[in-house]
C-alpha positions as CSV (number, residue, x, y, z in Angstrom):
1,X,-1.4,179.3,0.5
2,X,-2.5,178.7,-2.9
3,X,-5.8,176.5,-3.3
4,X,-3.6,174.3,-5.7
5,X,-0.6,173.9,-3.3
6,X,-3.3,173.1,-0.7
7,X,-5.1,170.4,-3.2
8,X,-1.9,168.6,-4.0
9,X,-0.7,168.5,-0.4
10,X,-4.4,166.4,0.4
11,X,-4.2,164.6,-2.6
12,X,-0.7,163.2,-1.2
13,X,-2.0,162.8,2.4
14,X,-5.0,160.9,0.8
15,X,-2.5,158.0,-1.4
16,X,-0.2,158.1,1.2
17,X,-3.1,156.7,3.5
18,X,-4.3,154.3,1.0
19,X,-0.9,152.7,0.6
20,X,-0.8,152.7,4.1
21,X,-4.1,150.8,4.5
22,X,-3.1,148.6,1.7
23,X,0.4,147.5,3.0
24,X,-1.4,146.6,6.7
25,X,-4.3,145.1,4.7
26,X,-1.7,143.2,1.8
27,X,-0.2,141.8,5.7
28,X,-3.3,140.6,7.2
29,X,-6.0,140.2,4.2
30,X,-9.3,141.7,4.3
31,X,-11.9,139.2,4.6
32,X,-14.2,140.1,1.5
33,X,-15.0,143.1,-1.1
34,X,-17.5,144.5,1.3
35,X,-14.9,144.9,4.2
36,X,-12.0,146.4,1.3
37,X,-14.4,148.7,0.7
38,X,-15.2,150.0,4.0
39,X,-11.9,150.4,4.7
40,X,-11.5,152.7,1.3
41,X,-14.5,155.1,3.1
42,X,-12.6,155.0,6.3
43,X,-10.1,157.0,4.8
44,X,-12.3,160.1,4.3
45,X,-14.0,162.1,6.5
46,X,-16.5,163.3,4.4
47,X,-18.5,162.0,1.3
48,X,-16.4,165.5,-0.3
49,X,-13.0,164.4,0.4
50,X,-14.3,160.7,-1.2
51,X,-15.1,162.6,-4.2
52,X,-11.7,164.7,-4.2
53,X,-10.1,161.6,-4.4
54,X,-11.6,160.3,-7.0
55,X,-11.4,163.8,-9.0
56,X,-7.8,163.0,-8.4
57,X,-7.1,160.1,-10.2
58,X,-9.3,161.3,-12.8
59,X,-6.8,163.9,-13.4
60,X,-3.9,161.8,-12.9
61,X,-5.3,158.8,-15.0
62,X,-5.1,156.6,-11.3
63,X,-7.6,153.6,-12.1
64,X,-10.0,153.2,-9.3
65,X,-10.8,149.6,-8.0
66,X,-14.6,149.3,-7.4
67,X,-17.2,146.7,-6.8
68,X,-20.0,149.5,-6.8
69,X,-19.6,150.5,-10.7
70,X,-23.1,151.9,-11.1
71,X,-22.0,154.5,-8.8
72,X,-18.7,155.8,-11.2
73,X,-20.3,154.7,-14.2
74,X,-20.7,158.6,-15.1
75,X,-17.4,159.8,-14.2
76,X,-15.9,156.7,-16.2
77,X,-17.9,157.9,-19.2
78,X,-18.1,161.4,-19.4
79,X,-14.5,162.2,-17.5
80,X,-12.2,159.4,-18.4
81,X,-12.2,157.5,-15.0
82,X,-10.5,153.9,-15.4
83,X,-12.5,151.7,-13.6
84,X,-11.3,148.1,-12.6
């Protein structure tokens, strides 16, 4: 298996989860930024998978929803990252 085949197949796994969470979340509600955002981390097991994800929708021009800007400020400048 090719390490592209294998980095399109996560990147899949990961927004299929995040529409999952967001269709049970869209139901119910979160309660505030602070708890929409731990449910974001949730989805990775690793501070590396977090970053994969955001590599990918650097790459596919994804806009990533943040209340912690200071954090992506760097990516958004120097890589293009659409932060909202």
């Amino acid at each position: 298996m090719d390490v592209e085949a294998k980095r399109t197949r996560e990147r899949a796994e990961y927004r299929r989860l995040v529409e999952k969470e967001a269709r049970e979340k869209t139901e119910k509600g979160f309660k505030n930024g602070l708890e929409a955002l731990k449910a974001f981390a949730d989805l990775f097991e690793s501070e590396e998978e977090m970053d994969e994800f955001v590599a990918a929708c650097i790459e596919s021009g994804l806009p990533l929803v943040t209340l912690n800007r200071r954090d992506f400020a760097d990516f958004a400048e120097h890589e293009g990252l659409v932060l909202l």
